[in-house]
PAROVEX-681587 format. One record per residue (C-alpha): residue number from 1; x, y, z; residue in three letters. Coordinates in steps of 0.02 Angstrom, whole numbers. Example, Ala and Ser with C-alpha at 12.3 -4.5 7.8 and 13.67 -1.06 7.14 Angstrom:
REM residues 2
+-----+--------+--------+--------+---------+
| num |     px |     py |     pz | residuo |
+-----+--------+--------+--------+---------+
|   1 |    615 |   -225 |    390 |     Ala |
|   2 |    684 |    -53 |    357 |     Ser |
+-----+--------+--------+--------+---------+
//
This chain:
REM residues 385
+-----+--------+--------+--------+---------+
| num |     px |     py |     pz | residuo |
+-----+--------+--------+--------+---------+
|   1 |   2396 |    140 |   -136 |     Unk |
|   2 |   2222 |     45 |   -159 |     Unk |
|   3 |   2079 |    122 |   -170 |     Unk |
|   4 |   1961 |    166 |    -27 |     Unk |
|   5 |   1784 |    153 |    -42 |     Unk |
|   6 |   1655 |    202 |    102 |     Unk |
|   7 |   1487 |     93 |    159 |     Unk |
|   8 |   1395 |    172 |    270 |     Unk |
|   9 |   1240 |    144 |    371 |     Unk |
|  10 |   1156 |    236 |    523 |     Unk |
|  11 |   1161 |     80 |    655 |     Unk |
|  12 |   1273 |    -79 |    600 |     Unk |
|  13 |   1139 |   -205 |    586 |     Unk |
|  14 |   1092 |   -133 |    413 |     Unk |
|  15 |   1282 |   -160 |    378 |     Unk |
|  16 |   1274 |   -319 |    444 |     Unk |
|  17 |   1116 |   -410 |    383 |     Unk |
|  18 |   1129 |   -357 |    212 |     Unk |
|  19 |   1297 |   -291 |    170 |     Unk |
|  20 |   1419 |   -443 |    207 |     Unk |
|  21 |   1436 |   -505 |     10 |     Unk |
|  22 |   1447 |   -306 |    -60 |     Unk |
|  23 |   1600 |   -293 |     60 |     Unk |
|  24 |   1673 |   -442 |    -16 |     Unk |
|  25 |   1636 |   -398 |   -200 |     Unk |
|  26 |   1714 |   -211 |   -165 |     Unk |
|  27 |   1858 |   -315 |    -99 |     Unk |
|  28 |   1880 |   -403 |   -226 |     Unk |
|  29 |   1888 |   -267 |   -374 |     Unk |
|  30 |   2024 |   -194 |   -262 |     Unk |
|  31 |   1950 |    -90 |   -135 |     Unk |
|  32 |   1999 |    -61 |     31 |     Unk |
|  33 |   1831 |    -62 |    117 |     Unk |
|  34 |   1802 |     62 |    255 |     Unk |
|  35 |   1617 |     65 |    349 |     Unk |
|  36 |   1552 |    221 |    447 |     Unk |
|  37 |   1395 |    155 |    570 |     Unk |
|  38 |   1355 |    153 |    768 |     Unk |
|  39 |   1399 |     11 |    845 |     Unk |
|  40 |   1356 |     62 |   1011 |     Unk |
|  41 |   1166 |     79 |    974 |     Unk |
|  42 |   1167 |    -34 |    811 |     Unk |
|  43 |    990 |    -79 |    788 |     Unk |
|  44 |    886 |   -216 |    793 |     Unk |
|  45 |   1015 |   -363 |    809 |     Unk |
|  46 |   1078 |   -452 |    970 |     Unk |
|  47 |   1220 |   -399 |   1070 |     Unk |
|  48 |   1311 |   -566 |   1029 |     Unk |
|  49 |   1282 |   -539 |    851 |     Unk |
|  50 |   1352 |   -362 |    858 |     Unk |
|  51 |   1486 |   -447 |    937 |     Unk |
|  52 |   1523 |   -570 |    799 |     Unk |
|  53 |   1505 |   -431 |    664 |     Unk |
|  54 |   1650 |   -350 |    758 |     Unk |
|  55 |   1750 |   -508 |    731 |     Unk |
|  56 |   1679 |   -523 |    550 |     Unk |
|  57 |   1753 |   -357 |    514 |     Unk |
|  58 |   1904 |   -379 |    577 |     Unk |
|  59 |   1944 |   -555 |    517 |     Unk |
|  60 |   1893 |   -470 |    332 |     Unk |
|  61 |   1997 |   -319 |    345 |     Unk |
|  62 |   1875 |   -204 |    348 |     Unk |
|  63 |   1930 |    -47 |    447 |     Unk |
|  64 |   1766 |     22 |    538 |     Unk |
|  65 |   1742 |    192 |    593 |     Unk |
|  66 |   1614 |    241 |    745 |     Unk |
|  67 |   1508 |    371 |    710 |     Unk |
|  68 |   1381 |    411 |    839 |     Unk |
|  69 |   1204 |    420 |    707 |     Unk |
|  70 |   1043 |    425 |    834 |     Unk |
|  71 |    881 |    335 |    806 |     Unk |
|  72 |    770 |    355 |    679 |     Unk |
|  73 |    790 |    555 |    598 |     Unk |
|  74 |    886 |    588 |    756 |     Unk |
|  75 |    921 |    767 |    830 |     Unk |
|  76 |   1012 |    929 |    781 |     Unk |
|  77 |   1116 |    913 |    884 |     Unk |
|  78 |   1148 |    741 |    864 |     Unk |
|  79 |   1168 |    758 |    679 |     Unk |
|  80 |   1292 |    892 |    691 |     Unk |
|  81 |   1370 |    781 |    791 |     Unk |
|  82 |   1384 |    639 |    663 |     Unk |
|  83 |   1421 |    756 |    525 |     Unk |
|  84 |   1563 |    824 |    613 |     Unk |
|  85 |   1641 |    642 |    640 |     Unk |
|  86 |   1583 |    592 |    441 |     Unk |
|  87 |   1685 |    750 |    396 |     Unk |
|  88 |   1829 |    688 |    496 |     Unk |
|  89 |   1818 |    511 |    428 |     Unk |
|  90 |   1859 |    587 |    255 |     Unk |
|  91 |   1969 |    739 |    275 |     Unk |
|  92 |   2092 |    585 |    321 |     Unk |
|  93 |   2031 |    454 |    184 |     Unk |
|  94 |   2022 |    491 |     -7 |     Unk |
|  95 |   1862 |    391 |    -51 |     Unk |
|  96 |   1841 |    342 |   -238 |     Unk |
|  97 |   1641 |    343 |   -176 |     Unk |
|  98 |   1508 |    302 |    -44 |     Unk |
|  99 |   1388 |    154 |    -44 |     Unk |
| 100 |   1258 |    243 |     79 |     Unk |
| 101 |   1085 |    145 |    183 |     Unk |
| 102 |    963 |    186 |    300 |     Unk |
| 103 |    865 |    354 |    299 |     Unk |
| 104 |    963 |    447 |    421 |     Unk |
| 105 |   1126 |    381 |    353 |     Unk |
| 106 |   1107 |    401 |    162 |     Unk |
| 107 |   1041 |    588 |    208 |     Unk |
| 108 |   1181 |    633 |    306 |     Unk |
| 109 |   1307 |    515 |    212 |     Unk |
| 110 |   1279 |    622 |     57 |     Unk |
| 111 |   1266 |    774 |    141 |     Unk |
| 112 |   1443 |    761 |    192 |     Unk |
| 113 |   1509 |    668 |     14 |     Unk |
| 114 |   1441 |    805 |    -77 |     Unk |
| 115 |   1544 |    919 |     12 |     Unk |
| 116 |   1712 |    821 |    -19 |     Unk |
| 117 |   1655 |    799 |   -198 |     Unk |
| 118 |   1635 |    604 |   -179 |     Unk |
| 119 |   1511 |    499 |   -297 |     Unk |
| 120 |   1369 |    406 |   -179 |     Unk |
| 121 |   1284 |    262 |   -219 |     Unk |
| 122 |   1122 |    262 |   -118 |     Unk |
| 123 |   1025 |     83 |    -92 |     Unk |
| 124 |    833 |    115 |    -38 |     Unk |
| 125 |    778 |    -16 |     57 |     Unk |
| 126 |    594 |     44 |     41 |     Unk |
| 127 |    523 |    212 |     34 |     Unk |
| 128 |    436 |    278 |    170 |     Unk |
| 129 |    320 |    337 |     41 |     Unk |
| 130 |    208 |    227 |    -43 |     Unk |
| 131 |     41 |    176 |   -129 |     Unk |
| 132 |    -76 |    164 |     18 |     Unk |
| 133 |     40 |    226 |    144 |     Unk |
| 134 |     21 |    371 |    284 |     Unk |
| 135 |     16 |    553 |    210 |     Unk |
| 136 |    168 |    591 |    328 |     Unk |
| 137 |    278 |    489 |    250 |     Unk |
| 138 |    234 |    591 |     77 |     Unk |
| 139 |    235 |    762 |    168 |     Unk |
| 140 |    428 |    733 |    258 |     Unk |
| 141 |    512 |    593 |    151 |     Unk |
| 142 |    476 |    619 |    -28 |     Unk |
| 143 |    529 |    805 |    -19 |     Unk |
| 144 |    705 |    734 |     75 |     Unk |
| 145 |    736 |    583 |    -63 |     Unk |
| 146 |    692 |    710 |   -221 |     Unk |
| 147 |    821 |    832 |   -121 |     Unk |
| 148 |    947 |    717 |   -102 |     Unk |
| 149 |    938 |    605 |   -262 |     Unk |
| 150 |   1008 |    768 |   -341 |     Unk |
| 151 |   1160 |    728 |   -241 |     Unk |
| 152 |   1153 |    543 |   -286 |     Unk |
| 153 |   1265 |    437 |   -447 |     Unk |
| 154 |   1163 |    282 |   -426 |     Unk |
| 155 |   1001 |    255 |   -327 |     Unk |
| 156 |    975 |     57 |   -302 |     Unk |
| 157 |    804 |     10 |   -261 |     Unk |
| 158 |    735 |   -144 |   -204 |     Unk |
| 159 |    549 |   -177 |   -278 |     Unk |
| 160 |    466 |   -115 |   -428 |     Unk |
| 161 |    334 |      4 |   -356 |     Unk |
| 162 |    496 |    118 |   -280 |     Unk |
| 163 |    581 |     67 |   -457 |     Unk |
| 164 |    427 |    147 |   -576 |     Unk |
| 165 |    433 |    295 |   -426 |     Unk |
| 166 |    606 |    329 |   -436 |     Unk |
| 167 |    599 |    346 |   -621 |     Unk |
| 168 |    492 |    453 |   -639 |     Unk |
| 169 |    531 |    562 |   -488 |     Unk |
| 170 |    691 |    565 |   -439 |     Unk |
| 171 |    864 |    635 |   -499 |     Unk |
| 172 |    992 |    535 |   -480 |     Unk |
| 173 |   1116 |    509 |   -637 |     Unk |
| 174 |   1085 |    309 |   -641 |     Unk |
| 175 |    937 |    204 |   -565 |     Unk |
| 176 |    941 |     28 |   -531 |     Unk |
| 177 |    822 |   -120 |   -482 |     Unk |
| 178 |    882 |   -274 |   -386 |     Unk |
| 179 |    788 |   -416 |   -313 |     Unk |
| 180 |    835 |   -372 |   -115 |     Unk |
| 181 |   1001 |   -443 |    -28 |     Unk |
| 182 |   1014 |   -605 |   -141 |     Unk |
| 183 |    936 |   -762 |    -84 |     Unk |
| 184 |   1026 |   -930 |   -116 |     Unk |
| 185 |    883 |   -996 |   -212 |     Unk |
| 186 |    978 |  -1150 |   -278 |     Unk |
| 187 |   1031 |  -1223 |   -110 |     Unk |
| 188 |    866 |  -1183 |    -35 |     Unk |
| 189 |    772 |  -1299 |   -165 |     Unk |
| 190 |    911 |  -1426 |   -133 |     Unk |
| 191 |    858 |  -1466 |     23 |     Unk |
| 192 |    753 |  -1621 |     25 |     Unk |
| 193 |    572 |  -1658 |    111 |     Unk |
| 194 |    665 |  -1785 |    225 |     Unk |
| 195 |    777 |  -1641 |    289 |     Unk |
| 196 |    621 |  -1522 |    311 |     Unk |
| 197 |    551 |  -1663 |    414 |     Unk |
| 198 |    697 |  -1689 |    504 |     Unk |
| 199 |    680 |  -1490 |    528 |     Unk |
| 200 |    503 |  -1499 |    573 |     Unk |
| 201 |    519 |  -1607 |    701 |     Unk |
| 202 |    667 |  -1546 |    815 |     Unk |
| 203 |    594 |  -1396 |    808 |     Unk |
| 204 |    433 |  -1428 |    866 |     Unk |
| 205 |    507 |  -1544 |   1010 |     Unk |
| 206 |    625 |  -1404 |   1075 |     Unk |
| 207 |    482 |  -1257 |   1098 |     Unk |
| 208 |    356 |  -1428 |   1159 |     Unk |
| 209 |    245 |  -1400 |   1003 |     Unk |
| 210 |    120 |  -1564 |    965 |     Unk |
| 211 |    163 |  -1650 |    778 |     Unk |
| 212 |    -16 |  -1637 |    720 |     Unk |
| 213 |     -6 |  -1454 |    782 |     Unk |
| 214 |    -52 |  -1306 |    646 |     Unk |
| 215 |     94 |  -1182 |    682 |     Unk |
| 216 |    115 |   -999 |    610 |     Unk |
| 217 |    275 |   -930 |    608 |     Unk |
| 218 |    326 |   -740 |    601 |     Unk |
| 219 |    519 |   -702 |    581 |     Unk |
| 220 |    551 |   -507 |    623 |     Unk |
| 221 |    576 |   -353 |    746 |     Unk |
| 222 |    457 |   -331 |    871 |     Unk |
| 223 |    395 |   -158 |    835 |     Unk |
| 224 |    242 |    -84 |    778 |     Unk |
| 225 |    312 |    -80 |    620 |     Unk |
| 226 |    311 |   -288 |    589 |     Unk |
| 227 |    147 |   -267 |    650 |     Unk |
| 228 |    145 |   -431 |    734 |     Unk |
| 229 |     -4 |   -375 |    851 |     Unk |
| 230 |   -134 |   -393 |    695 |     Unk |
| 231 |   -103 |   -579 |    705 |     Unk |
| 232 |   -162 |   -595 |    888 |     Unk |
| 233 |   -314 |   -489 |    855 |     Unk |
| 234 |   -359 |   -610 |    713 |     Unk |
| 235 |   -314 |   -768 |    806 |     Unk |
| 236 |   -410 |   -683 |    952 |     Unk |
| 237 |   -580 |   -703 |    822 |     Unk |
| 238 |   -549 |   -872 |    751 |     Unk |
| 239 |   -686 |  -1017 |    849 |     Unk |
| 240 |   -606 |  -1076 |   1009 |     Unk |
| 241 |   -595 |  -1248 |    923 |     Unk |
| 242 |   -468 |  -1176 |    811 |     Unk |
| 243 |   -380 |  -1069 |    923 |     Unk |
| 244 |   -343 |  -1241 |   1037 |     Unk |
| 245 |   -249 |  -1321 |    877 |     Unk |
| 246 |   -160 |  -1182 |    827 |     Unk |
| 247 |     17 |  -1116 |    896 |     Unk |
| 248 |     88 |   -933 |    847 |     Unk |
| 249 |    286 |   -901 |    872 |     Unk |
| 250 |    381 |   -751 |    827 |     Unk |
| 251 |    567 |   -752 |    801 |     Unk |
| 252 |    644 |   -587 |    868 |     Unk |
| 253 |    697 |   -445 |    962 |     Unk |
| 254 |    603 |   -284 |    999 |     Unk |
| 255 |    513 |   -163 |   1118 |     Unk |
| 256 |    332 |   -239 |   1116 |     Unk |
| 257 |    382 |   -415 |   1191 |     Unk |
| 258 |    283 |   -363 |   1352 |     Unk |
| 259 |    135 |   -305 |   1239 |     Unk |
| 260 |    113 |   -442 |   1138 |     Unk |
| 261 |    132 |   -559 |   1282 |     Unk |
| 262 |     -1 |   -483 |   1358 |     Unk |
| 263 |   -126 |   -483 |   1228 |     Unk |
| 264 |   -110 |   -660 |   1196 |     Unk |
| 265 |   -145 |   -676 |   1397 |     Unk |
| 266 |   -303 |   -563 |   1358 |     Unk |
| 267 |   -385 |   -716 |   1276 |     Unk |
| 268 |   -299 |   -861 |   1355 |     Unk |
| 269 |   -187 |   -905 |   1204 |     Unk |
| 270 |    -15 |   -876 |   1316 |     Unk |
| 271 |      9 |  -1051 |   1311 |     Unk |
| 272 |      4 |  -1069 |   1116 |     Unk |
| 273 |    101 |   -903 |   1097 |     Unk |
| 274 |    299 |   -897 |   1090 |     Unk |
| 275 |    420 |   -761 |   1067 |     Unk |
| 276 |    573 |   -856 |   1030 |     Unk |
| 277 |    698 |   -697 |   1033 |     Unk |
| 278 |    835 |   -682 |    907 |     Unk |
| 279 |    857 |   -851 |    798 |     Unk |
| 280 |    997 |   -890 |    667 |     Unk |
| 281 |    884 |  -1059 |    614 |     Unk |
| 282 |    764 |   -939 |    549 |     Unk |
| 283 |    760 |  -1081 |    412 |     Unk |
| 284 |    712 |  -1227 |    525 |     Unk |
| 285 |    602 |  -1100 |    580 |     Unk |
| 286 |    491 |  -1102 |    423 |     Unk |
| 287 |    518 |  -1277 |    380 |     Unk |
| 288 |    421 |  -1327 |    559 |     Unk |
| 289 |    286 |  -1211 |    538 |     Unk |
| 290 |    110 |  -1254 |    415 |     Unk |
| 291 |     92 |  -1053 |    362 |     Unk |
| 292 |    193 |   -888 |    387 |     Unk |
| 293 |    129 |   -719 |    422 |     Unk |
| 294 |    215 |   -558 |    374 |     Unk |
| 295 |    101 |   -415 |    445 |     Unk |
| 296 |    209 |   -264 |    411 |     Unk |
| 297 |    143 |    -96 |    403 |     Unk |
| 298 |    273 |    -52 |    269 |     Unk |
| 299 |    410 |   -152 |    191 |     Unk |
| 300 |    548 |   -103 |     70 |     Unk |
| 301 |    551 |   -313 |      8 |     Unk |
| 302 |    526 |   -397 |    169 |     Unk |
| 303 |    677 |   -544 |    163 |     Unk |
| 304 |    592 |   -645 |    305 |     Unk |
| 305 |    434 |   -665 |    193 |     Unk |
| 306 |    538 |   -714 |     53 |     Unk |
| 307 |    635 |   -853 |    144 |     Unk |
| 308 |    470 |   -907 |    188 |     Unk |
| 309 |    415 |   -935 |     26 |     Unk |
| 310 |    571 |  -1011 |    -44 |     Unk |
| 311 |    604 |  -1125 |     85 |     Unk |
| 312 |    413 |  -1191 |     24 |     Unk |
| 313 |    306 |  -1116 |    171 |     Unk |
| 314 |    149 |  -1046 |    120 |     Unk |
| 315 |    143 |   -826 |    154 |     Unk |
| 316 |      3 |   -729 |    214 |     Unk |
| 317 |     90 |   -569 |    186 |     Unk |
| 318 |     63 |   -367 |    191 |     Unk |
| 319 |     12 |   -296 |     37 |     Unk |
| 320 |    120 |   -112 |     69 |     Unk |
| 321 |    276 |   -125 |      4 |     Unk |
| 322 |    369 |   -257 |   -118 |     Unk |
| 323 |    319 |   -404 |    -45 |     Unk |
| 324 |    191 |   -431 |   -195 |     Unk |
| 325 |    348 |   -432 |   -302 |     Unk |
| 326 |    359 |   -622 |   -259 |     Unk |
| 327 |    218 |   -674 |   -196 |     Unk |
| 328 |     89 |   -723 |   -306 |     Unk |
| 329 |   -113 |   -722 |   -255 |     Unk |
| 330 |   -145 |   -926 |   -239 |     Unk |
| 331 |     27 |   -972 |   -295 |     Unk |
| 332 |    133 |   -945 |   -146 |     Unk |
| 333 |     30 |   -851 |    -28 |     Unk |
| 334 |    -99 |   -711 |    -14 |     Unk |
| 335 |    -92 |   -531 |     26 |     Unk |
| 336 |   -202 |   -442 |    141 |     Unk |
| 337 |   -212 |   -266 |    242 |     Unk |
| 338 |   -121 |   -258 |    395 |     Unk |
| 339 |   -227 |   -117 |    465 |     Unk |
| 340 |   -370 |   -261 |    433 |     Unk |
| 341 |   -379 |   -413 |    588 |     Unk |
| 342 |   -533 |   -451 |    510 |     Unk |
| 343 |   -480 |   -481 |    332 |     Unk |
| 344 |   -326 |   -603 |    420 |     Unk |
| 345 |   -444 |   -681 |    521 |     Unk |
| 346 |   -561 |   -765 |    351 |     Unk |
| 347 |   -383 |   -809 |    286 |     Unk |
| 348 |   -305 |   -881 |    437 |     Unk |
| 349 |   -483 |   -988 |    420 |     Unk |
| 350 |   -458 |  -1031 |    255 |     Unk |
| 351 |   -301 |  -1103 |    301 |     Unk |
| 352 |   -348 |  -1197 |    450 |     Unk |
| 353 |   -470 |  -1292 |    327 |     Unk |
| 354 |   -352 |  -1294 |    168 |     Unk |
| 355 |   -177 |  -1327 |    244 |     Unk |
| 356 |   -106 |  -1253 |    100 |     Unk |
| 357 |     66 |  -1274 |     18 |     Unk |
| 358 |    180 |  -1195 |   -137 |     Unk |
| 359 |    194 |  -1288 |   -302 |     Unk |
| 360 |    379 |  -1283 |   -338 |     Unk |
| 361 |    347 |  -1301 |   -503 |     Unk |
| 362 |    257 |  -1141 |   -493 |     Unk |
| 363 |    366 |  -1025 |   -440 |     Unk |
| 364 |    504 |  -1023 |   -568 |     Unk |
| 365 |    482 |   -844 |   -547 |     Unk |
| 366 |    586 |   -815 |   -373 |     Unk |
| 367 |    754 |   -850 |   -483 |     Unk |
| 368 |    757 |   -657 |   -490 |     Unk |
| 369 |    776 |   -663 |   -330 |     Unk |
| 370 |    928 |   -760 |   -330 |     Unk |
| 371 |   1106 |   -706 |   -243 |     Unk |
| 372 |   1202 |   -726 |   -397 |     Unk |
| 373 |   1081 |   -623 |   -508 |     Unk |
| 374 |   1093 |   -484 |   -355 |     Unk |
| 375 |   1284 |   -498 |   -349 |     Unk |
| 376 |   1324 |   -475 |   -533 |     Unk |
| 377 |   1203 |   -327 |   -532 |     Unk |
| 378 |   1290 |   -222 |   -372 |     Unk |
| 379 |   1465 |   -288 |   -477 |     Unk |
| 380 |   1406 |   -191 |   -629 |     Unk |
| 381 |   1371 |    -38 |   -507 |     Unk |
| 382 |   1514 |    -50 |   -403 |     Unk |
| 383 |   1625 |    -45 |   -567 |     Unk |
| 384 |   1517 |     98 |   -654 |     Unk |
| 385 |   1593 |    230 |   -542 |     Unk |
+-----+--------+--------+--------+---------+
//
């Protein structure tokens, strides 16, 4: 009989976005890969792409269970509800262990593991608590995450302030850093300028964007979370001279479409505003635009921000969270306040003047970051247990 290991996530497109390659390497060390997530409401992914992660999983092998997690910290009764079908999911499955995301899913994941006596591995893909970050997110989430880490083998974080934090705070038996999901560094730098301005150019003719254009690009949910409206407030400051060379598209899905399409009517900058939807050429994406923004209000590592960069687009990006763990102040990109239009606006400025670019030469440094590094790291975990 093979052994059965668990991943689990509260909605699917955590599975799906960053989970694909740990599936394969459980696979591989002879596991037979089981994942617990709602598919029904699965997050912030399109319906066709929840559609071809159903295929994914079934073309893999992976046998998927339904569990009905709600949004964010959910209900009572809606957790009961989900513990009752996690409890199910193992009184029939012998688990060698769990491999646990999300907030509501890693709390409720554990919950349930601990009482079947299961080792959980517990990836953190950003603390809700953090240097500069809201006092609610100390007053309900640390106390959870020290709870729980007592319940946790290996916590996996993903930057270095939730690293140094997890050290010295938290129980769990084994603590681990990696770089994110694993970015295929090599291949990106093997993709030549004429390519980029191949790129560049169909791009720009399919959304009708001029060649001499300066476009900013921001890849991510629309939410107040991603924070997207900060950039319209600054672009709503900069000299109407600037504003009329300067186009701003967003690449995704999310509840505040109608918002943000109305601010940028507020100051007549509809026509040089774009919400693209959900994009798979996210890469295309960066190599068309002359600067990319990521205005989070909090972010775990922030992957969009780091394609940016290593596809060789300059980042603006938010300084809560782990983006600073690869971008570097004048090297790659600068970090400002997302709370603060006003500081964006003098750097959106500076760039307008500046055009700025990345020094590949410079940036060594994002080999951490590298899917092969990542990969042999969650290996070494996987075969810990």
């Amino acid at each position: 009989m093979s052994k059965k290991v668990l991943m689990l996530a509260a909605k699917a497109n955590m599975i799906q976005q960053f989970n694909h390659r740990n599936i394969k390497i459980l696979q591989n060390l002879g596991y037979e890969v089981h994942i617990a997530t709602n598919m029904v409401d699965f997050g912030s992914m399109s319906a066709d792409e929840n559609e071809r992660f159903k295929i994914w999983i079934s073309d893999n092998n992976v046998i998927p269970h339904q569990v009905d997690f709600e949004r964010r910290m959910g209900t009572l009764k809606g957790n009961i509800r989900s513990i009752r079908q996690l409890r199910k999911i193992f009184k029939t499955n012998d688990f060698s262990f769990i491999h646990v995301h999300s907030p509501l899913g890693s709390i409720l994941g554990r919950f349930v593991a601990k009482q079947f006596k299961v080792p959980a591995v517990y990836t953190a893909h950003g603390f809700h608590f953090f240097k500069g970050g809201p006092k609610s997110g100390w007053i309900f989430f640390y106390p959870l995450e020290w709870l729980f880490s007592f319940f946790t083998d290996t916590l996996i974080t993903i930057n270095d302030e939730d690293y140094y934090l997890a050290k010295r705070h938290m129980h769990s038996k084994n603590i681990v850093q990696i770089h994110g999901i694993g970015i295929d560094v090599n291949r990106a730098w093997r993709v030549t300028q004429e390519e980029k301005s191949i790129a560049r150019r169909q791009v720009r003719r399919e959304l009708d964007i001029p060649e001499d254009a300066f476009l900013i690009s921001s890849v991510g949910e629309l939410s107040d979370r991603k924070n997207h409206r900060v950039v319209l407030e600054a672009l709503k400051m900069l000299s109407l001279e600037n504003r009329q060379r300067t186009y701003y598209i967003i690449a995704g899905i999310g509840n505040n479409a109608d918002m943000l399409q109305a601010l940028a009517n507020s100051f007549n900058f509809s026509e040089h505003f774009k919400l693209l939807g959900y994009r798979s050429d996210v890469h295309n994406i960066n190599y068309a635009s002359d600067l990319s923004i990521f205005p989070s209000l909090r972010e775990g590592l922030g992957i969009a921000g780091l394609d940016s960069v290593i596809d060789g687009t300059y980042l603006l990006g938010t300084n809560k969270g782990g983006v600073s763990d690869y971008l570097k102040e004048n090297v790659n990109g600068q970090l400002f306040d997302p709370l603060n239009y006003h500081e964006l606006q003098i750097l959106l400025e500076h760039c307008l003047e500046t055009s700025p670019t990345i020094n590949k030469t410079s940036v060594g440094f994002l080999r951490e970051f590298d899917v092969l590094v990542v990969d042999l790291i969650m290996k070494r975990v996987y075969q810990s247990i």
